[in-house]
C-alpha positions as CSV (number, residue, x, y, z in Angstrom):
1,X,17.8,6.5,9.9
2,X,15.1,8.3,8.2
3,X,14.8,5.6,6.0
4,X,13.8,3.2,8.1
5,X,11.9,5.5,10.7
6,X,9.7,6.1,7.0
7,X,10.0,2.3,6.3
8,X,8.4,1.4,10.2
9,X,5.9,4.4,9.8
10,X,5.2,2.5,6.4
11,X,4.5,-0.7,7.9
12,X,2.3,0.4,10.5
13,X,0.3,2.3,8.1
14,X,-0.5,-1.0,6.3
15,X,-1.2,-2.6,9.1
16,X,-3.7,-0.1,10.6
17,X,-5.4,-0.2,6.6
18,X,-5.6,-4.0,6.8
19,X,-7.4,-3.8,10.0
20,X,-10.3,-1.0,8.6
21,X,-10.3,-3.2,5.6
22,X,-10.9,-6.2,7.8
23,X,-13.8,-4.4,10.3
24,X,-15.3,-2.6,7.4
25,X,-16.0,-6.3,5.8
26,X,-16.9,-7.8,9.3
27,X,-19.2,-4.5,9.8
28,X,-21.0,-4.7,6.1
29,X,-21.2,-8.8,6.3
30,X,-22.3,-8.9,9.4
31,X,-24.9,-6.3,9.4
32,X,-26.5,-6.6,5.9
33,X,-27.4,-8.5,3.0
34,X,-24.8,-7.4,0.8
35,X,-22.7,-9.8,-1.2
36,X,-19.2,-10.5,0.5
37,X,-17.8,-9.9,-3.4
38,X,-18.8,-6.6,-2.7
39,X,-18.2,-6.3,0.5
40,X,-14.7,-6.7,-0.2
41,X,-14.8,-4.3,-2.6
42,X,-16.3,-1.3,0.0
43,X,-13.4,-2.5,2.4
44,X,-10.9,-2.1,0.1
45,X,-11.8,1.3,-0.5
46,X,-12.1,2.7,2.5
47,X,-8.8,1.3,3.6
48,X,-7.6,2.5,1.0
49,X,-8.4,6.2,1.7
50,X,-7.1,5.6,5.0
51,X,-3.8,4.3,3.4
52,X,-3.5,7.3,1.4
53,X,-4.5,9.6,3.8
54,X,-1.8,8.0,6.9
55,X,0.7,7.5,4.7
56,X,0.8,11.4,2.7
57,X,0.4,13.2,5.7
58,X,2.3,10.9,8.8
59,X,4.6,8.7,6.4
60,X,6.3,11.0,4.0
61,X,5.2,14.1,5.0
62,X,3.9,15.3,2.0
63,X,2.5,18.6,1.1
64,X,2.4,18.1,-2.1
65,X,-0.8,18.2,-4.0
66,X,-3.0,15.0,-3.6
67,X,-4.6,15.5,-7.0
68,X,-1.1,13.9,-8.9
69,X,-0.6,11.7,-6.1
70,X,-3.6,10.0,-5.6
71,X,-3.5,8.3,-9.2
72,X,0.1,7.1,-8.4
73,X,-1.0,5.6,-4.7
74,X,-3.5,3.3,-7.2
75,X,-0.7,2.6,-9.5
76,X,1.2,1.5,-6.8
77,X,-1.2,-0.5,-5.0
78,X,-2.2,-2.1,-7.8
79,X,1.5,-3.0,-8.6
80,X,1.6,-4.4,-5.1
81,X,-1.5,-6.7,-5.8
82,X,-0.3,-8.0,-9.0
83,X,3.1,-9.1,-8.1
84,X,1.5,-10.3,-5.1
85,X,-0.5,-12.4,-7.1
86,X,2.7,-13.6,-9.7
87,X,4.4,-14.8,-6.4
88,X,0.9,-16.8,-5.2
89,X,1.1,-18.1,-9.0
90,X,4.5,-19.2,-9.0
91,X,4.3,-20.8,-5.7
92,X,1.1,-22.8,-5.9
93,X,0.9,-23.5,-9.8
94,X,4.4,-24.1,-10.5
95,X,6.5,-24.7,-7.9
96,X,3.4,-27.0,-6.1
97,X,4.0,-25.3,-2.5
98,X,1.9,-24.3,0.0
99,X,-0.3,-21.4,-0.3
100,X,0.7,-20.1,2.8
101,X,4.3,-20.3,1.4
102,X,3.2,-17.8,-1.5
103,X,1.4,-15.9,1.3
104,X,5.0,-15.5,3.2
105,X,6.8,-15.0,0.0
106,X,4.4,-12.0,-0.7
107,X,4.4,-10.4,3.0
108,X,8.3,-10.8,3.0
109,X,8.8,-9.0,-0.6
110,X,5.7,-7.0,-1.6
111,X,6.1,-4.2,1.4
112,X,9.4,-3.3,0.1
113,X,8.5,-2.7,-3.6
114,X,5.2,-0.9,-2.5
115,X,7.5,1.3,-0.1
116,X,10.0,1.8,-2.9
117,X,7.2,3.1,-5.4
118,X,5.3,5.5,-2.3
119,X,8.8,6.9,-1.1
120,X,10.0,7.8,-4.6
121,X,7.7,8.1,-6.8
122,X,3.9,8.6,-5.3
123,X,5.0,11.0,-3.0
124,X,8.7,12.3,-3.7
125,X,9.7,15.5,-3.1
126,X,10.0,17.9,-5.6
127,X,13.9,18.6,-6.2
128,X,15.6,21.6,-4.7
129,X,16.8,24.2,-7.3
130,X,20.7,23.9,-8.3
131,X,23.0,26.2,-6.5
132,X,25.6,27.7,-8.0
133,X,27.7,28.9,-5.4
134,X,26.6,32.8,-5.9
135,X,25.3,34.7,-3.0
């Protein structure tokens, strides 16, 4: 049960980041001259923060120090982009299907790798000491 309770928690937490990303871009495109290249680029960081941030202290619970972690949330993140970006490959260049097909394909099976990687290994817990029966 806690599994999925962290799994939901998971999947709102993107969805919340995908929405700053989305009105951070709107915000920056809309209200300046920057390129949308870049704009992109701002987006993505600050929703990423906000990932970080939502997911270390509401998702997992962590209380673990951020300095370790925060190099594996990028790892992670990254990890999610790139095999998002196999699947878009294999479905466009070789199989010849719709984008939005590799846009399913990567919604359906990115989230679970991502939450696999953040659950136990970004932010695991540390392991409790062995005991050994003795009072």
């Amino acid at each position: 049960m806690a599994l999925a309770r962290a799994f939901v928690r998971f999947a709102v937490v993107g969805a919340a980041a995908t929405a700053i990303h989305a009105a951070v871009f709107a915000l920056i495109v809309e209200t300046t001259r920057i390129d949308p290249v870049v704009a992109t680029g701002a987006a993505f960081s600050v929703a990423f923060v906000a990932g970080f941030v939502l997911n270390r202290r509401w998702t997992f619970a962590s209380r673990a120090s951020p300095v370790g972690q925060l190099p594996r949330y990028l790892a992670a993140q990254l990890a999610g982009l790139a095999l998002s970006a196999a699947i878009m490959y294999a479905a466009v260049h070789l199989q010849r299907w719709s984008p939005y097909a590799g846009l399913a394909l990567s919604i359906a099976l990115v989230p679970p790798v991502t939450f696999a990687l953040s659950r136990w290994w970004v932010f695991r817990r540390p392991r409790e000491p062995q005991r050994d029966g003795a009072l």
